[in-house]
N, C-alpha and C positions, 0 to 999 in steps of 0.2 A: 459543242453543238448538241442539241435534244434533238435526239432519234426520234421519230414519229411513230407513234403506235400503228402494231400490225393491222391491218384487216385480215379478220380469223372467221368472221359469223357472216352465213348468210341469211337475206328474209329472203322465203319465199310465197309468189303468188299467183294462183291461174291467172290467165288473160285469154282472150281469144287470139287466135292470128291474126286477124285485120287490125286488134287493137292494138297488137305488139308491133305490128308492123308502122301504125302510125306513131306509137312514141320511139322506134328505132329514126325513123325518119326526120321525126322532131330533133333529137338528140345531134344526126346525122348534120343538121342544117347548123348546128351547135357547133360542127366541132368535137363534140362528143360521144365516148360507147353509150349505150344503153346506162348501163350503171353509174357513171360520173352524171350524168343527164340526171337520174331520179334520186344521188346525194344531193344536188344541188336545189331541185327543187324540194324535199324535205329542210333542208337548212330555209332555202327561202318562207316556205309556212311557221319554220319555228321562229324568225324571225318577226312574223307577222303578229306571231301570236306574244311577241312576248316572252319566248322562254331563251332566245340569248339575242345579245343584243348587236347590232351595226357595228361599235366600236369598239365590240371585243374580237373581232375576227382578227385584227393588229397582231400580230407575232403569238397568236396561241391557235392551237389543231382544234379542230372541232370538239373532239372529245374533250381537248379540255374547258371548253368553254363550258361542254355540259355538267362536267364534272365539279364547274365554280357555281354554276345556276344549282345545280342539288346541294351543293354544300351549305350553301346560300338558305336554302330551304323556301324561296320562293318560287311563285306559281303563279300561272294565268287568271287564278280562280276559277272555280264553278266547277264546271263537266271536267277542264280543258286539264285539272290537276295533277299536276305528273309529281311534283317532286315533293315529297314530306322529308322535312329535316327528322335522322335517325338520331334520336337517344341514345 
């Protein structure tokens, strides 16, 4: 069985209290911490956008779905460009 990769890194970011307090609450109506609540919606925008897809979340972690999308070396195009294939 594949162990799942640690969470080791965190982002951080101000918010006010009222705002934090309304996506704890959001989060809260979920079912979920704070932090599962704002993974979930970044997967959901990445999915929007293109950079992994619906049908890879099937039996692989997130990370590695990213990790096929850069290998991959494709991108959303334009602004949205995240992944260049390295030489």
């Amino acid at each position: 069985m594949k162990r799942k990769p640690l969470k080791t890194e965190v982002v951080a970011f101000r918010l006010t209290p009222s705002f934090k307090r309304v996506l704890e609450q959001l989060a809260a109506n979920e079912g979920l911490d704070l932090s599962a609540w704002m993974r979930n919606l970044i997967i959901k925008e990445l999915k929007s956008r293109g950079i992994i897809k619906e049908s890879a979340a099937v039996g692989l972690t997130f990370e590695e779905m990213l990790l096929e999308k850069a290998e991959e070396g494709k991108t959303s195009g334009g602004k949205d460009k995240i992944w260049e294939k390295r030489g």
